[in-house]
C-alpha positions, 0 to 999 in steps of 0.5 A: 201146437207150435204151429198154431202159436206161430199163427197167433204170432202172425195175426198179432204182428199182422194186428199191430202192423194193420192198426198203426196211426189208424187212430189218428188217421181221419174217418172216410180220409184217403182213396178207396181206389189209388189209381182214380182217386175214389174217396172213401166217402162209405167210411164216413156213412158206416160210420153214421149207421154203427154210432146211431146203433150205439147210441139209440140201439136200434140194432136191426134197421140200419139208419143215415140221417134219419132214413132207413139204409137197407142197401146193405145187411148190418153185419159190419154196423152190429161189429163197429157199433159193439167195438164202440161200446168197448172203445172209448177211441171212435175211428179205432173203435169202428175200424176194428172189424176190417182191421180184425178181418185183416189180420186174421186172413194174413194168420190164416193163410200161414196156418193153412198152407205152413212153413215158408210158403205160408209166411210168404202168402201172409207178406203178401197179403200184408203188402198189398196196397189194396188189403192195406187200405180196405183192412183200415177202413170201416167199410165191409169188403175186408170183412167180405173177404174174410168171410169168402177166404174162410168158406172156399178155404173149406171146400178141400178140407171138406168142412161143411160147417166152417163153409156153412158159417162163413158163406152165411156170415158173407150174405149177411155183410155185403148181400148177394157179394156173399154168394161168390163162395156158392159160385165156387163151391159150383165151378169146383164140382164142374172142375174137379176130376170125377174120382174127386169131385165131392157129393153134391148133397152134402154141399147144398145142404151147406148152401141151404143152412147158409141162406137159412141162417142169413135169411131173418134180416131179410126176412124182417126187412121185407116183412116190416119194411116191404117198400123200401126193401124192395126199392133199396136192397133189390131195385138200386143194389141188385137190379140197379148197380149190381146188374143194370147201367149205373153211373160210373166214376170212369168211362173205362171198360171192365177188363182195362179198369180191373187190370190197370189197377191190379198191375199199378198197386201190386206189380209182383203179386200179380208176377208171381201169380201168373208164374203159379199157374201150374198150381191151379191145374193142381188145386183146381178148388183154388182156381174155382175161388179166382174164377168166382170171383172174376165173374162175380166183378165181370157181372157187377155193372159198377165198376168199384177196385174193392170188389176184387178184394176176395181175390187177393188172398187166393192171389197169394195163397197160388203164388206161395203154393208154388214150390220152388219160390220157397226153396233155397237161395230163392226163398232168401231172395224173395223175402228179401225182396219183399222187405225191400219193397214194403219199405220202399212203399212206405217212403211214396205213400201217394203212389198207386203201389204205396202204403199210406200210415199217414195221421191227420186227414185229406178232408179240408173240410175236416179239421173245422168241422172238428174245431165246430164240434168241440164249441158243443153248440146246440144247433142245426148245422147246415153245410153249403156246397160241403166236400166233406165226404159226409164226415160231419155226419159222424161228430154226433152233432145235433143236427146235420143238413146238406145243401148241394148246388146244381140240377136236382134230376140225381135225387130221383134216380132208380126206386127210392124217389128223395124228392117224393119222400122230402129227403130232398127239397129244394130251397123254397120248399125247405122254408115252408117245410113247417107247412109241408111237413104233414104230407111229406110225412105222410108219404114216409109213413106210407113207406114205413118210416113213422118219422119227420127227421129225415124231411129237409136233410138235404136241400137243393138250391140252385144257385149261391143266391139261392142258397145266401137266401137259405141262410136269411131264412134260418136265423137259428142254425149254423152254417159252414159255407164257401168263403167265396160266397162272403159278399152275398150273406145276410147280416144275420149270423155271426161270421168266423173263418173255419179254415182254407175257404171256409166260413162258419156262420152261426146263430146269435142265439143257441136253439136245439133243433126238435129231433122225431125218431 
C-alpha cells in the first residue's frame, strides 16, 4: 500500500508540475517541434471540434468549421469537451486530458518498475522537452502515448485485458498510430526465447477484442458518412500522409530529422539509453515497444517530432532499469543531476532543450483577437492573410471566415476537393455565393453534409486588391487585415488599430450572420 501512495504522490506532484501557467499559456501558442520551429496550430483545431461538442453535443461526428473532421477518432474531443463542462477555465479545461495522460504515465513508471529506479524514469520523463510540451497541449499524442505505455506495459506482466483496453483506447485516439502495441506485442512473440515466448491465442484474442471495441466509430462513420470517411480517414490520413509523399515542413531525411531532434532536446536521455542496452537483451518486451515504435515513424511518410512520443517513456523506463545508475554514490549523483538540469532548462525556455512555463501567448495575433471578442459583436469575422494558427476559431465568435492570399492549387489536393465542395472559393465566387450556394450544397449533401455553413469558410483571393474588394463587397461583416494594406480599403467600415500590424475594420451596422447546422 505504500507503494501505491507513493505513486499518487508521483502523479500528484507530476499533475502540478505539468499544469503550471497552462492556463494562462495561449490556445495553439508555442512550437510542437523546438528544433523547426512547428506551430502548434492542431491545439487550436481540437480545440474548435471539443467547444462544438460541448456546446451543440454532437458528440459522435467531429466538426471544424462547420465541415466534418473525421482525419482522427474523437477520443481526445469526447475527453476535452467533457472537462469543458466541468471546467469553467477553457485552455485548463481542453488540456486536461494531455496534462492527465502526463502525469499519469510519470506515476505509472514509478509504480512498475519502484524503488529509485522508478523515480528516475518519472524525473526523466518529466524532464524531457518533448513530454513537457505535448502533456500541455490539447492535441492526442500525449494521450497516444499514454494508452501504448499501458498495452506494451502488459505484455510481461501478462495482462490480456489491461493490453485489451489500452490498444483499443490507442485506435480510438489517433487511428491506425494506435496499433504500435500489435506491432509490439508481434516483435516480442518473434524475440522472445522459446521457453518464454507467451501463446499466441491468448494475444490475438486480445487484438481482436481491441478492434472490436474500437470499431462502432468507424463503423458509423463509414456507415453514415461513407465518402468523406473514405476521403479523410483513409485517402489523406492513411494512403496520403501516413504512406504516400505528402508535403514536408523540412527537406531532411528521416533518420537525421528524428536523431537531430531527439539529441537537441534530450542530450542525457538519449546517454543514458545507449548506455542501457544490456538491458533490452534482457527485457526483450522493452526492446519490442522502441523497435515499434521506430518502424511505425520510419513508415509514416510525414515526418512530425510528436510521433516519437511513445518512445519517451520505454527510453526512460531502459535507462533507470539499468542497475548500477541507481546504486549508491551514482545514484546521488544522477539525481542531482537532473535537479540541476531541469533547472537549468527552465532559465532558457527558447532552447530546443528548455522547458517553457511562460504565460501569454506567441500568437501576434492573438491578444486582438482577444480584445475583438470581449466587444460581443454579432458579426461575421473575416480574417485577411491571418497568422493565427486558427486561434480565433476557438473565441466562439459568431462567425469565422479565412481569406488567404496566393495560388489556389493547395485546396484541391489528395481526396477532399474544398473548391468542388465550396469550402473554398475564390473572391468573385464568395460575392455571388447567394446564387451559387444551391449547388454547392447540393454537392455537400452528396456528400453527407445536409448543411450550407461550411460554403465560403474560406476564400482565396489573389492579390491584396482583390481582397480590399472583398472588404467592399461586405458591408456587414467585420474584418482584421494587414495594417499595410490601409491605403487600398474602401471607406465602408469603421477603421481601429488591432494591435502591431493589425487593422480591425468593422461594420457600421451589427447584423448576425444566418448560421445552418
Amino acid at each position: 500500500m505504500a507503494r501505491y501512495g507513493l505513486a499518487l504522490l508521483v502523479f500528484l506532484i507530476s499533475f502540478v508540475r505539468l499544469a503550471w501557467n497552462v492556463s494562462e499559456t495561449g490556445l495553439a501558442s508555442g512550437s510542437i517541434d523546438t528544433v523547426g520551429g512547428i506551430a502548434a496550430q492542431d491545439e487550436a483545431v481540437y480545440s474548435h471540434i471539443a467547444l462544438r461538442m460541448a456546446d451543440e453535443g454532437d458528440w459522435l461526428t467531429p466538426k471544424f468549421l462547420g465541415r466534418y473532421v473525421l482525419f482522427k477518432p474523437p477520443l481526445l474531443y469526447w475527453a476535452s469537451a467533457v472537462a469543458v463542462k466541468l471546467i469553467p477555465d477553457t485552455p485548463l479545461a481542453l488540456r486536461l486530458p494531455s496534462i492527465l495522460a502526463g502525469a499519469l504515465a510519470a506515476a505509472l513508471l514509478f509504480l512498475w518498475i519502484g524503488g529509485l529506479a522508478g523515480l528516475l524514469a518519472a524525473m526523466l520523463l518529466l524532464s524531457n522537452p518533448l513530454w513537457h510540451i505535448l502533456s500541455r497541449l490539447a492535441v492526442t499524442d500525449a494521450l497516444l502515448a499514454l494508452w501504448i505505455t499501458l498495452a506494451v506495459a502488459a505484455l510481461p506482466r501478462r495482462s490480456y485485458w489491461q493490453f485489451t483496453l489500452a490498444t483499443a483506447a490507442a485506435l480510438m485516439t489517433k487511428g491506425i498510430a494506435g496499433l504500435v502495441p500489435v506491432m509490439a506485442l508481434a516483435l516480442w512473440w518473434l524475440l522472445e526465447a522459446n521457453e518464454r515466448k507467451p501463446s499466441w491465442k491468448r494475444w490475438a484474442a486480445s487484438v481482436g477484442a481491441a478492434c472490436v471495441l474500437a470499431s462502432p466509430w468507424f463503423l458509423y462513420q463509414w456507415w453514415t458518412h461513407p465518402k468523406w470517411f473514405w476521403a479523410e480517414f483513409v485517402s489523406v490520413e492513411i494512403l496520403g500522409f501516413t504512406l504516400g509523399a505528402p508535403p514536408q515542413t523540412t527537406p531532411e531525411p528521416h533518420i537525421w530529422f528524428y536523431g537531430k531532434r531527439l539529441l537537441w532536446t534530450d542530450p542525457l536521455l538519449c546517454l543514458l539509453a545507449a548506455a542501457a542496452l544490456p538491458v533490452l537483451r534482457r527485457e526483450r518486451w522493452l526492446a519490442a515497444w522502441l523497435a515499434a515504435v521506430t518502424l511505425a515513424v520510419a513508415a509514416n511518410g510525414y515526418r512530425n517530432i510528436a510521433y516519437v512520443l511513445p518512445a519517451i517513456p520505454a527510453l526512460c523506463w531502459a535507462a533507470a532499469a539499468a542497475g548500477p545508475l541507481v546504486k549508491g554514490r551514482r545514484a546521488s549523483a544522477l539525481f542531482a543531476l537532473l535537479a540541476v538540469i531541469f533547472v537549468v532548462r527552465i532559465q532558457y525556455p527558447d532552447a530546443p532543450w528548455g522547458l517553457s512555463f511562460r504565460k501569454g501567448t506567441t500568437i501576434a495575433a492573438a491578444p486582438a483577437l482577444d480584445r475583438y471578442a470581449r466587444l460581443g459583436r454579432p458579426n461575421e469575422l473575416i480574417l485577411v492573410e491571418p497568422d493565427d494558427q486558427f486561434y480565433a476559431t476557438t473565441l466562439r465568435l459568431p462567425r469565422v471566415r479565412y481569406c488567404f492570399l496566393g495560388p489556389e492549387e493547395s485546396y484541391r489536393r489528395y481526396g477532399l476537393d474544398f473548391r468542388y465542395l465550396g469550402i473554398a472559393l475564390s473572391e468573385d465566387e464568395f460575392r455571388k455565393r447567394a446564387q451559387l450556394e444551391p449547388e454547392f450544397r447540393r454537392r455537400l449533401a452528396e456528400w453527407g453534409l445536409d448543411s450550407s455553413e461550411p460554403i465560403g469558410t474560406v476564400i482565396l483571393a489573389r492579390t491584396a486588391g482583390e481582397a480590399a474588394a472583398l472588404v467592399a463587397a461586405e458591408p456587414g461583416s467585420d474584418f482584421v487585415v494587414p495594417e499595410r494594406t490601409r491605403a487600398l480599403l474602401p471607406n465602408t467600415h469603421e477603421i481601429r488599430e488591432a494591435g502591431p500590424g493589425l487593422l480591425f475594420l468593422l461594420a457600421r451596422e451589427a447584423t448576425r450572420p444566418a448560421r445552418d447546422d
